[in-house]
C-alpha positions in Angstrom: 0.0 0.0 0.0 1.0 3.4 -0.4 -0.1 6.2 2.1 0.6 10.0 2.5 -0.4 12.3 5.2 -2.2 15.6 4.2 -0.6 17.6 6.8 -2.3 21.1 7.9 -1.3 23.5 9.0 2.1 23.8 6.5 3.4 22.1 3.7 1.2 23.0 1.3 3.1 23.3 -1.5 4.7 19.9 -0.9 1.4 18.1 -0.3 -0.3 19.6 -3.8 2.8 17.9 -5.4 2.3 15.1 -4.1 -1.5 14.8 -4.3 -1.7 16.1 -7.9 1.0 15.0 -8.8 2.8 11.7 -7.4 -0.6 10.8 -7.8 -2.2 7.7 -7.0 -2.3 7.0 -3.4 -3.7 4.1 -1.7 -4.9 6.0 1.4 -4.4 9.2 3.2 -3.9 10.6 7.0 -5.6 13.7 7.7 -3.3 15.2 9.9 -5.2 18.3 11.8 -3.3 20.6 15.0 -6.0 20.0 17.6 -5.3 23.7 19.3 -5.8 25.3 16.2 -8.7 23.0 14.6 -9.0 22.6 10.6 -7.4 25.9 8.2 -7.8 27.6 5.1 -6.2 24.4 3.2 -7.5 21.4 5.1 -10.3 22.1 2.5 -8.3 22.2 -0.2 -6.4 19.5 0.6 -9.6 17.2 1.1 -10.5 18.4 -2.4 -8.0 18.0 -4.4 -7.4 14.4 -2.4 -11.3 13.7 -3.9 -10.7 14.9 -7.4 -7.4 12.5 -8.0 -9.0 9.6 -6.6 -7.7 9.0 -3.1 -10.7 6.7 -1.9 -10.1 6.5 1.8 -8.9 9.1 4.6 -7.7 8.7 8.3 -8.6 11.8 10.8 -5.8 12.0 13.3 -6.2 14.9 15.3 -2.5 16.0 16.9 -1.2 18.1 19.6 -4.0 17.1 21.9 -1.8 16.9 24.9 -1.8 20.5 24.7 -5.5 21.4 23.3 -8.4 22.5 25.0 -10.7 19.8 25.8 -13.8 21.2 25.3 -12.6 22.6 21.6 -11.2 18.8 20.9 -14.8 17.4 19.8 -15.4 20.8 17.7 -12.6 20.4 15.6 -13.6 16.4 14.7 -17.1 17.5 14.4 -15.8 20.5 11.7 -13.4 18.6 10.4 -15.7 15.8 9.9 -18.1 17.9 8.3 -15.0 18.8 5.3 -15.0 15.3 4.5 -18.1 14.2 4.1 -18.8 17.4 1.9 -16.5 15.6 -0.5 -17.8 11.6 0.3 -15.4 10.5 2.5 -18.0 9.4 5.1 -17.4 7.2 7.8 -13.9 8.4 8.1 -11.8 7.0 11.7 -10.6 9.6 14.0 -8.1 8.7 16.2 -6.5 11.6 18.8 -3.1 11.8 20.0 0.2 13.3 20.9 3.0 12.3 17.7 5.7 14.5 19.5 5.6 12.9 22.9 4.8 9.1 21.1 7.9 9.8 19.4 10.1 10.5 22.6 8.2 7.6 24.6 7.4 5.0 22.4 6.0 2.6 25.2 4.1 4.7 27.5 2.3 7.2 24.7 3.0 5.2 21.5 -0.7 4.0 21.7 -2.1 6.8 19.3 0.5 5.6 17.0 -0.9 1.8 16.8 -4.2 3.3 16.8 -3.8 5.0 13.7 -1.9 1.9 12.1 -4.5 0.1 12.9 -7.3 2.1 11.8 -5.1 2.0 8.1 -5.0 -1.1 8.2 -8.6 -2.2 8.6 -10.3 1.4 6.4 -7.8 1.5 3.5 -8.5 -1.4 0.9 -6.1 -3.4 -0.2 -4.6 -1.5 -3.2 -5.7 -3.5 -6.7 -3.0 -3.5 -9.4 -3.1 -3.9 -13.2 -0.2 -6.0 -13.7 -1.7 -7.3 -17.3 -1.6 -4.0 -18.6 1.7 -2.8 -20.8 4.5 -1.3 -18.2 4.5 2.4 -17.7 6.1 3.7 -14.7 6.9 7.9 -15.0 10.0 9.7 -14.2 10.7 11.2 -10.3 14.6 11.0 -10.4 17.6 10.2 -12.8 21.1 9.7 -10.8 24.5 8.8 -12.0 26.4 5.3 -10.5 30.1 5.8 -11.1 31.0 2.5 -12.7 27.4 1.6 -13.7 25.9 4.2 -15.6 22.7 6.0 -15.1 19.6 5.1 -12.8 16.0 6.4 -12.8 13.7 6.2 -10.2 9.6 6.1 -9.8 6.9 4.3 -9.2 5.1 1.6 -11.4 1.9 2.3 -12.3 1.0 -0.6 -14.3 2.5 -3.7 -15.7 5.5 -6.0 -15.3 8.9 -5.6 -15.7 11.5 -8.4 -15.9 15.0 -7.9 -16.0 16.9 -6.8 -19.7 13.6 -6.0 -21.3 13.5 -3.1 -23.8 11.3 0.1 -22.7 10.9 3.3 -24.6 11.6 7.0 -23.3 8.8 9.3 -23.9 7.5 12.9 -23.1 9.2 16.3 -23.4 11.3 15.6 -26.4 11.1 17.4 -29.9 7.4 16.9 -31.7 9.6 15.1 -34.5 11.7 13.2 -32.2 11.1 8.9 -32.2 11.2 7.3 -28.5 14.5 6.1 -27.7 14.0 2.5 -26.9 17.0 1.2 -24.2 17.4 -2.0 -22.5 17.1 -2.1 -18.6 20.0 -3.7 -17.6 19.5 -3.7 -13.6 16.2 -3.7 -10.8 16.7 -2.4 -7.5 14.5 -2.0 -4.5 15.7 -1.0 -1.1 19.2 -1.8 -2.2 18.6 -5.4 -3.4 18.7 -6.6 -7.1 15.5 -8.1 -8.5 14.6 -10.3 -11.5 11.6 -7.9 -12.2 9.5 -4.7 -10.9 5.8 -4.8 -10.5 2.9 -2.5 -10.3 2.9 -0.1 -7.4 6.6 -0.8 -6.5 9.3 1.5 -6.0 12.3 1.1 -7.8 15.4 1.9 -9.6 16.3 1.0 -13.2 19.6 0.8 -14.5 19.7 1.7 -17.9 22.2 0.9 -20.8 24.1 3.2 -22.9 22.0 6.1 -21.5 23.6 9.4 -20.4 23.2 11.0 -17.4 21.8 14.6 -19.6 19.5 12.3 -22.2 17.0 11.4 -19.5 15.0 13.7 -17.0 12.0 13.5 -15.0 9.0 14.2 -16.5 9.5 11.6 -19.1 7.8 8.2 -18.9 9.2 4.6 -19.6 6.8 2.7 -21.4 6.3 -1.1 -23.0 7.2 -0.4 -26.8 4.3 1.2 -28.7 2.3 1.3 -25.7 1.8 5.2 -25.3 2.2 7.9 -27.2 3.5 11.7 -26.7 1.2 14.1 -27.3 0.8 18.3 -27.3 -3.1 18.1 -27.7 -5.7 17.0 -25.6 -9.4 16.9 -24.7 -10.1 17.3 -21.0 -12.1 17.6 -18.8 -11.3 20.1 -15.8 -12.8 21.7 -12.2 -11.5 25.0 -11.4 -11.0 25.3 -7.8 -12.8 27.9 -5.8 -11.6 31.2 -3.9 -12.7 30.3 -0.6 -11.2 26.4 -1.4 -7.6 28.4 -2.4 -8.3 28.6 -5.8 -9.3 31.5 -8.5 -10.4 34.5 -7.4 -11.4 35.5 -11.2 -13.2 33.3 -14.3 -10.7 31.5 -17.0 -11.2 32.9 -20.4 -10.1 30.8 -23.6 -6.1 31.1 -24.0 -5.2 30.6 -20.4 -1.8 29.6 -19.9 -1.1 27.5 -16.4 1.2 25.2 -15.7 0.8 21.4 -16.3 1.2 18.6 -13.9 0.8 15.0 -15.0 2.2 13.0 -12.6 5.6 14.0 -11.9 5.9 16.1 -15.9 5.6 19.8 -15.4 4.8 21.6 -18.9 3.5 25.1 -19.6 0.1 25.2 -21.3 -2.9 26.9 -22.8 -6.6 26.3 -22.6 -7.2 27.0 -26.6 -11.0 26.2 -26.6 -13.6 25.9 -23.3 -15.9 23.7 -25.3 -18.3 26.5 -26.6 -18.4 28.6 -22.9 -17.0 32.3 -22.8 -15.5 31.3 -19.9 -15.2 29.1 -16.8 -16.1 30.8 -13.2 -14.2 28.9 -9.9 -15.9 26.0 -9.1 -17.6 25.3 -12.3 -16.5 21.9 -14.5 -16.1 22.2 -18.1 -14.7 20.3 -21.4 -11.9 22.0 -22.8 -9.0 21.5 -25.3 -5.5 21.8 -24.0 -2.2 22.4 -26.5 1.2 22.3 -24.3 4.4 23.4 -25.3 6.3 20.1 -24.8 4.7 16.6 -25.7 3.9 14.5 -23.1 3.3 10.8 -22.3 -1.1 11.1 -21.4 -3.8 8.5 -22.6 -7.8 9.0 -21.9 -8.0 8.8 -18.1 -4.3 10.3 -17.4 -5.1 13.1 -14.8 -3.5 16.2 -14.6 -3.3 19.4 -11.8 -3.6 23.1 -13.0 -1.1 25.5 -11.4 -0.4 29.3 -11.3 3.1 29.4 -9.8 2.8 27.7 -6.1 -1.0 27.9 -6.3 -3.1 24.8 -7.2 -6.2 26.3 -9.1 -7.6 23.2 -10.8 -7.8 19.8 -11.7 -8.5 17.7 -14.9 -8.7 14.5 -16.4 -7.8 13.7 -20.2 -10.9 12.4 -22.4 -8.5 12.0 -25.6 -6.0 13.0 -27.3 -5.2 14.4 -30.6 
């Protein structure tokens, strides 16, 4: 399984990244400052969690050792009321001290196992597509003296066994053929394996590849199995002022940045499917042309993003 926590208050700009962008989480942990009781982004947070897909949430409410009691059961109760606005209903809500579980383990540890517990029993186990072709997208690219150069990520779908050919997609020239190279080495946690899975973690040694002919953005993908592309239909939710969005409508020729998974490419919204505009919280069915191609498919999601501000989110319908 793989989890995050949606910490607030702070972080922000990490935690959008890594909602809209790292993408596909198994779960989530809610992480709320009891003494100061759900802020400005907890919202946004819980929102953009909903429109990527994160099914399941668990509501640990922190810092309780030094909260007021009688506010404790009005921040769950607001809190609460956040996420079932967005479905998550039934959500666990566990209380606790993390700072003094972390310097006494054995005395007030017991929030700790709580909340492990409550992820293990309201998180589902995760369902991966290992039939599908491979794709696994781009976080790092590193240099082993003596080896040659390693990129790192996480599998979306498919199976990868050990010197099998992938191709190298996304932000190269619009002429440009994907590079097809031959994984010569699988790591994980510092051990070699004979092949990578769906939803693991991993580095890839690749042959003949140089350390400036890679960078992260790009996918690897089973030959033929996705193509780059600079123009898209989508479908997109603008994200609210009082959610930490837009303050003002989107008019036709737009320019944000794009975020599909870890691939971060300027854009414009050439067409809003007929409307003169799109007001903050509205859905619509636009078409997209970015400056760079990119590795999507029908269903790839995406994040909208004016500088460190998330302001929307989209799915792709097809592509062009």
């Amino acid at each position: 399984r793989h989890y995050a926590h949606i910490d607030c208050p702070g972080h922000a700009d990490y935690i959008k990244n890594m909602i809209t962008g790292a993408a596909q989480m198994d779960g989530a942990i809610l992480l709320v400052d009891g003494s100061q009781g759900p802020q400005h982004q907890t919202k946004e947070h819980i929102l953009l969690a909903r429109q990527v897909g994160v099914e399941r949430m668990v509501l640990f409410i922190n810092k309780v050792d030094v909260s007021d009691p009688e506010l404790l059961e009005l921040v769950v109760m607001e809190t609460a009321e956040h996420l079932e606005a967005q479905g998550y209903k039934g959500t666990p809500v566990v209380m606790g001290s993390a700072l003094k579980a972390l310097r006494n383990p054995a005395e007030d540890g017991e929030c700790i196992r709580k909340l492990i517990a409550a992820m293990d029993t309201h998180f589902p186990d995760p369902k991966r597509d290992y039939d599908a072709p491979f794709m696994m997208p781009l976080e790092g690219v590193h240099t082993i003296p003596g080896r040659g150069t390693v990129v790192t990520g996480r599998i979306e779908r498919g199976v990868l066994p050990l010197n099998a050919t992938v191709e190298i997609i996304g932000l190269n020239d619009d002429d440009a053929k994907p590079r097809q190279v031959v994984v010569t080495g699988i790591q994980m946690f510092h051990k070699d394996q004979k092949e990578a899975r769906a939803g693991e973690n991993c580095g890839l040694l690749l042959r003949g590849v140089g350390r400036d002919e890679v960078v992260r953005g790009q996918v690897l993908i089973a030959p033929g199995s996705v193509e780059s592309h600079t123009k898209a239909k989508a479908k997109i939710f603008v994200i609210p002022k009082d959610e930490g969005g837009r303050h003002t409508p989107i008019f036709a020729g737009y320019k944000p940045q794009f975020f599909f998974g870890t691939t971060d490419v300027t854009g414009s919204l050439v067409d809003l499917g007929g409307l003169k505009m799109v007001a903050p919280g509205d859905n619509a069915e636009v078409s997209l042309e970015l400056m760079k191609p990119v590795g999507m498919e029908p269903g790839s999601r995406f994040a909208l993003r004016e500088g460190s501000k998330t302001v929307g989110a989209g799915v792709i319908l097809s592509v062009e």
